[in-house]
Structure formats: C-alpha cells, structure tokens
C-alpha positions, -999 to 999 in steps of 0.1 A, spaced: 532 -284 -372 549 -251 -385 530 -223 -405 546 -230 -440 540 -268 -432 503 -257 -427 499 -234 -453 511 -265 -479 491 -291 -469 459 -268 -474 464 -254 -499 474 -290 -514 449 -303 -502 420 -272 -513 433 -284 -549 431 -318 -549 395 -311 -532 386 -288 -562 405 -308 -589 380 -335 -604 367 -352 -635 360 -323 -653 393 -301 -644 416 -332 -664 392 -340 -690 379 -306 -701 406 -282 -707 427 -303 -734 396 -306 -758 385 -268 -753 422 -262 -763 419 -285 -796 386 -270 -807 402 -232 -800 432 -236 -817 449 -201 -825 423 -185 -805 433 -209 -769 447 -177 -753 414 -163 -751 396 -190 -741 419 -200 -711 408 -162 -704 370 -176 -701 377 -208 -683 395 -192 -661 368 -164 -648 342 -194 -643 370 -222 -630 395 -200 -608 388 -166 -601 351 -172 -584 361 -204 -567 394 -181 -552 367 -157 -544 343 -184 -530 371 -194 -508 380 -159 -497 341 -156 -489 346 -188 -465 378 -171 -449 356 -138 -446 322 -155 -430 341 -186 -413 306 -205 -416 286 -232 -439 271 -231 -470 240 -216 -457 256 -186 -443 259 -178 -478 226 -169 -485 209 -158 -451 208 -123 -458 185 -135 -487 165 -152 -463 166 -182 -441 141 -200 -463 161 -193 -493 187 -206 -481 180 -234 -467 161 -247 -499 193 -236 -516 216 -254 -497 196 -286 -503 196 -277 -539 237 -274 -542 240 -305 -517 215 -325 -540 230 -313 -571 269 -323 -561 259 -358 -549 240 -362 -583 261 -350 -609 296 -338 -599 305 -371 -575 287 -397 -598 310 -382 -624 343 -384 -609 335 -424 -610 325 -424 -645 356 -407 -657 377 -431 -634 361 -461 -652 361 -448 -690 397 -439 -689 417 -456 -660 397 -489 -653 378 -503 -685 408 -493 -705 429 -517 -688 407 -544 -673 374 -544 -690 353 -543 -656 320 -530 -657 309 -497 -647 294 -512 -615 321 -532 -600 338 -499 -607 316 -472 -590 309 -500 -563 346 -503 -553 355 -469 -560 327 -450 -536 334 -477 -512 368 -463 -505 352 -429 -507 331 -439 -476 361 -450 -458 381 -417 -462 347 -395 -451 343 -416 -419 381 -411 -416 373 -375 -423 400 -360 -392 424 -377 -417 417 -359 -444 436 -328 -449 467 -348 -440 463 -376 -464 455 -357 -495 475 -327 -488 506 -346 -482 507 -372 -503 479 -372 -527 482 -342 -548 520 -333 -549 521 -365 -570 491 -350 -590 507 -319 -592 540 -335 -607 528 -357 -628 506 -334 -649 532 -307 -652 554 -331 -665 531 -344 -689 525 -303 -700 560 -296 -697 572 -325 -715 540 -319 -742 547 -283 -747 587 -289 -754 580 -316 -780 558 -300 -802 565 -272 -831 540 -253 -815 517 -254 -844 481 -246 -834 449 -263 -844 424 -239 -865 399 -227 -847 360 -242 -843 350 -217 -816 328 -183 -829 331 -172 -792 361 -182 -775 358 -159 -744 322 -168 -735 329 -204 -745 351 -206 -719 331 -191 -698 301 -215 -699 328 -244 -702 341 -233 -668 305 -240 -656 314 -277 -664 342 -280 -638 316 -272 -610 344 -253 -594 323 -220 -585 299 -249 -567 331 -268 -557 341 -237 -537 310 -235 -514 307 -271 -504 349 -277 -499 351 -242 -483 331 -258 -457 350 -290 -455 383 -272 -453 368 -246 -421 358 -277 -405 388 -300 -409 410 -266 -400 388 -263 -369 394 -299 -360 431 -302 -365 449 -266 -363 450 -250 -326 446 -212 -339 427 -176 -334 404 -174 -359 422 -147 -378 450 -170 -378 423 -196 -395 410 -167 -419 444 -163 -431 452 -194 -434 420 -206 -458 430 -174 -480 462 -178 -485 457 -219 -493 432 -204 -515 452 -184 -533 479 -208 -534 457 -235 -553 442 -207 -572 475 -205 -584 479 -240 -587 446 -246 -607 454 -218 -631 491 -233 -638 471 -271 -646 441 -256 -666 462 -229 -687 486 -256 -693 464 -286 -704 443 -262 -729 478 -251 -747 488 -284 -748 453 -292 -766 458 -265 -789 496 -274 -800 500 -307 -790 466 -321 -802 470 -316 -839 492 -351 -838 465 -372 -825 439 -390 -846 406 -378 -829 377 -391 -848 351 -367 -847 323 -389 -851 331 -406 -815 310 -390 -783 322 -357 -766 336 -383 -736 353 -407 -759 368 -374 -774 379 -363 -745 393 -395 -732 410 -402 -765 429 -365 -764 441 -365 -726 455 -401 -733 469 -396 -764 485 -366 -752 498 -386 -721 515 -414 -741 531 -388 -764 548 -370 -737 556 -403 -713 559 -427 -740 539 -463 -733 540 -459 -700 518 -424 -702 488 -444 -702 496 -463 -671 506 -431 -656 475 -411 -659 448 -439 -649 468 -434 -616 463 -397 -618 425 -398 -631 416 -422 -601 437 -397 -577 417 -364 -591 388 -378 -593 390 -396 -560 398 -365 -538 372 -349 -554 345 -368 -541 359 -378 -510 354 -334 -506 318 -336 -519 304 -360 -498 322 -349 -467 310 -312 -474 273 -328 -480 272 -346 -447 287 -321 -428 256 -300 -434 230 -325 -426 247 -333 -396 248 -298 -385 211 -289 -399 201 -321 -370 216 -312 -339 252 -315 -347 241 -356 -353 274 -381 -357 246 -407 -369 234 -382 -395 264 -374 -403 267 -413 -416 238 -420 -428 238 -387 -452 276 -407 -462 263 -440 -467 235 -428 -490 255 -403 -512 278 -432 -515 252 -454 -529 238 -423 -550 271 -423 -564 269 -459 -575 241 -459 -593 246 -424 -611 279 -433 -619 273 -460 -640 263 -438 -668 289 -425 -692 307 -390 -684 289 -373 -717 257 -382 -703 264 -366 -669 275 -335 -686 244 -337 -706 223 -335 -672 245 -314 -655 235 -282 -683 203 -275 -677 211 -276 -640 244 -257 -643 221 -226 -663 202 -224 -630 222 -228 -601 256 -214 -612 248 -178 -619 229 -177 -584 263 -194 -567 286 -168 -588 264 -138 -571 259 -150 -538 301 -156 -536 306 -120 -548 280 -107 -527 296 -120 -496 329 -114 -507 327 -74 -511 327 -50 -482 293 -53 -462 284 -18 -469 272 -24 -504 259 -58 -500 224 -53 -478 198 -76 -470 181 -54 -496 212 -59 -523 208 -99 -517 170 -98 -524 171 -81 -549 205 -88 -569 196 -125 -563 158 -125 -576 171 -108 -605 195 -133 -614 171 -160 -609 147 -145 -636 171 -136 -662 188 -168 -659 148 -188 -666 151 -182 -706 185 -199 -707 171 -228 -689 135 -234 -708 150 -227 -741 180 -254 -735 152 -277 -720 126 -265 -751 137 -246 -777 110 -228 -791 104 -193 -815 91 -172 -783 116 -177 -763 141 -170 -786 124 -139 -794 124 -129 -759 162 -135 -754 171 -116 -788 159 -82 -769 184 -94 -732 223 -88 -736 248 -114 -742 214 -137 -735 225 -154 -770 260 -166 -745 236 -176 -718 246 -150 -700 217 -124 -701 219 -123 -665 248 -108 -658 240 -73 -671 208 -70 -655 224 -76 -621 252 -53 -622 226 -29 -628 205 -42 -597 235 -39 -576 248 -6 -586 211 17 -587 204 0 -548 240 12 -536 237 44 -555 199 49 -540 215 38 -502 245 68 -510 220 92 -519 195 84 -491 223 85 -465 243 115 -481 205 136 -477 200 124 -443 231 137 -431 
C-alpha cells in the first residue's frame, strides 16, 4: 500500500471513528437557535469539537502509547482510576447513544421496531467488527466514510444553494461559550483519547513502518479529518441557521425529537423524498463506526492492563456490547441529560491532560501535571454540584470565579497554575546558572 493510499484510509477512517451521534444531530439545531449569530458559535464548537481532539491526536502521534500514558506524570494511580473513569464513561454514554440515535431517526421512523430489537441487532454487529478488529481501518476507511463524507456535503451543498440565505433570530445570550459547552456534547475531546489508541494499535498491526513514519502518519490523518470534521460541523450549523427557518419545528417537542425533526427535514428539502431514506443510511453509518471505535479502544486497554490477554480482550467486548443494549434503549435526550453532569467533570481534566502532553516537555513537569490537573479538578466541583443541586451558596461562590457563570471557571485558574510553575522553574534555573 502506497503513502497517499495510507494517509487516506486513516485519516478516513480517524473521522468516521470520531464522527457519531452527536456530530450529525447537534450542529443543525445549535445553528437554528443561533441564527445571525451561527458564525460565532461554529467558533465555540469548534475549540471543544476539533481543535483539542486534533490536539489529542497529535498528543497520541507525540507519546505513541495508551490512554494511561496520558496521565502518568500525574501519577500512576491517577491514572489508572482515570482511565477506568473515561473507559466507563464511553461504554455508558457515548456508545449507548450512537444506538439510540440510530433507532429514533433511521429505524423506528421506517419500521416501528422497538428500541431493543434495535440496540440488540445493532451492537451485535458492533461485536463482530471489534473481534474483526485487524479489519478495521480498511473497512471504514475505504468504504465506510467516503460515502459519509459525500453524502452530507451534498445534503449541505445542495441546502446552502437553495435557500435565500435568510438567518433565524437568535435565542443564544452567549453564542461563543455556548458552543463551547455544546462541543462537550460530541465527546470528541474524549473521542480523541480512546480512538487515538485504537488508530496506534490498528497502525501497529497493519502498516510495516519506523515509528516516526507512524508519528507522521497519525498527525497528518489527524489533521486531515480535523479538516474533514470542521468542513461537516461548520457546514451543518449554517445550514441550521439559513436553511432551518422553512421547517415546522414545534418547540414544545423534546430536545431529541427537535433535533431529529431539523436534520430530517433539512435532508428531504435538499434530496427531495428520497432524503429521508438517505440519511437513516448515513445515521446507522456514523453512528455505527463510532462505536465499533469505542469499544475497541475500551477493550484494548483491559487487555493490555491483564497481561496483554486475547480472552480479556473479548470478554471486556462482549460486556460493553451488552452495556450498550440496555443503555441504549433510552431516548438520545435522556443520554444527553446523563452525559452533563459527567461531561462538567471529566472534560475539562481530558482538555488539560491533551494540552499538557501536547506542548514541549520542558514546561509540562511532573510538578505542572500535579498541580495544573488538581487545579482543574477543584474549579471544575461548583459546575458539577450546582447542575446536580442548585442551591444560593454555591451560586454565591461561583459569582466571585471567572467565566464560572459559562461553566468554565476552570480555565482561568489553570492558565495561571501553569504559567507561575514555569515562570518559578525559569527563575530557579536562570539563578542556578
């Protein structure tokens, strides 16, 4: 297989792995509610939902390792518990998901089967592909996603060139940082540590190379569905915004009937009748890859964590698979619901821990990890307990943290972390010498 040959089927394949539930069913409604102002909150979404996943994969390139090389320099206990944490949380929420959204809007739609027979069938295939996993890469990345790919630029291309490019008015006070946080949603920062792992792994197994060949090639697939993911999102939320004004979306329906309602009608309007056929086919696709991705990633590290075990390896297959079933019976909206809280946790720890390992080692110690890390896990604790239970005190306490009111009070705190420990190591090191 050449280089460019390569090069495509990765990176194909890293977006299809990264492309889920939430990539196609997000964007169009963040678009709809922004209106005028869906310029700046592709800006947003795209920080949480493409730049730190590019960066998480350029991490990978950079430590060629698994998730838990991630956070070592933390500690190996941290990371251990955290690496159980991300693996529990993806096989929860993000892979349940991928069959709920398959079901609400390509299955029920057009045959009325019930959300088990669905997430049954569906995860079932999912097992087959991660058993098959040597025949992963070469599966999705060839075939699987530049059908994807096409299909949902034409329905953009084809959506765009239709309408008068008349914008919704805007709902959204804070278009930015409600981008931002709706970025969360896609699980992409989260998606980039588990299928970084998967990718190494299925490169190590199928491409003869030197390991700087390998580094190169996971950051320039990276960058390439970067790219690629930038293109779709950007896309579907202007389409939302212009396009979405000229379907009837009842307000009083659930944020996941919303959501279903807009991508479909927006499908049928550019593709005519057959729209509706066409992206059942593409939801199942997304959807499917993705958690094909997440439970290979997750039973990958179990099988490593126990001697390097092909029957763990299974097992920790076989009962993600049957997680997925039962989770993915509930509704999408309810899963996002869930997901929240959780997401307020884990994601500004995952956003640190991918720019720590991704900058120069010189200013990210064992010391910088502690202590960048610990900070972010206490100023992200208000966001959490007052989502969880609102209450006066809390409040209170977050009025006095900035940008704590966008659930993002911890992101000042650890720039300052980071920049007074590598200004003290500077200083220490310029008086030494």
């Amino acid at each position: 297989m050449n280089k460019t040959k390569e090069l495509l089927i990765t990176s194909f394949a890293m977006f299809s792995l990264f492309f889920g539930a939430g990539n196609l069913l997000l964007p169009p409604l963040l678009g709809y509610q922004a209106g005028e102002n869906w310029f700046w909150v592709t800006f947003g979404f795209i920080i949480t939902a493409v730049v730190i996943p590019i960066i998480g994969i350029y991490a990978h390139a950079k430590l060629q390792g698994t998730l838990y090389d991630f956070g070592k320099k933390v500690s190996p206990a941290f990371s251990y518990v955290y690496c159980v944490l991300i693996y529990f949380i993806v096989v929860a929420i993000p892979s349940p998901r991928t069959a709920a959204a398959t079901h609400e809007i390509a299955i029920h739609p057009n045959f009325g089967s019930s959300p088990l027979l669905t997430s049954s069938i569906y995860f079932a295939l999912v097992l087959v592909f991660v058993l098959n996993r040597s025949r992963i890469l070469n599966v999705i990345g060839k075939y699987l996603t530049p059908f994807i790919v096409a299909i949902l630029l034409l329905v953009i291309g084809i959506g765009l060139f239709t309408t008068d490019f008349t914008p919704n008015t805007s709902t959204v006070k804070a278009p930015i940082v409600n981008g931002i946080l709706e970025g969360y949603q896609t699980f992409d920062a989260i998606a980039a540590v588990v299928v970084g792992a998967v990718i190494i792994i299925s490169i190590n197994i199928n491409i003869k190379a030197s390991f700087q060949a390998k580094k190169e090639l996971i950051k320039n697939s990276g960058l390439i569905a970067g790219f690629g993911l930038f293109i779709i999102y950007a896309g579907l939320i202007s389409v939302g915004a212009y396009f979405g004004s000229d379907i009837d979306l009842n307000q009083n329906l659930s944020g996941d009937a919303q959501r279903a309602t807009l991508l479909r009608g927006i499908s049928i309007k550019a593709l005519g009748a057959f729209g509706n056929a066409v992206l059942s086919i593409v939801i199942a696709l997304a959807c499917f890859t993705t958690a094909v991705g997440i439970v290979t990633g997750t039973a990958d590290y179990f099988k490593g964590l126990i001697k390097n075990s092909q029957t763990v390896y299974v097992v920790t297959a076989v009962v993600a698979s049957v997680f997925g079933v039962v989770v993915g019976q509930l509704n999408f909206n309810s899963i996002i619901v869930i997901a929240l809280p959780v997401l307020l946790f884990i994601y500004p720890i995952t956003i640190v821990l991918i720019l720590l390992n991704a900058i120069p080692e010189k200013f990210a110690s064992k010391n910088v990890f502690r202590v960048v890390v610990l900070v972010t896990f206490i100023f992200s604790i208000p966001d959490v307990l007052l989502f969880l239970s609102p209450s006066e005190k809390i409040t209170e306490i977050m009025a006095n943290i900035p940008f704590a009111k966008h659930s993002l009070g911890w992101v000042l705190p650890a720039l300052i972390s980071f920049g007074l420990l590598n200004f003290k190591n500077f200083t220490t090191k310029a008086t030494s010498n």
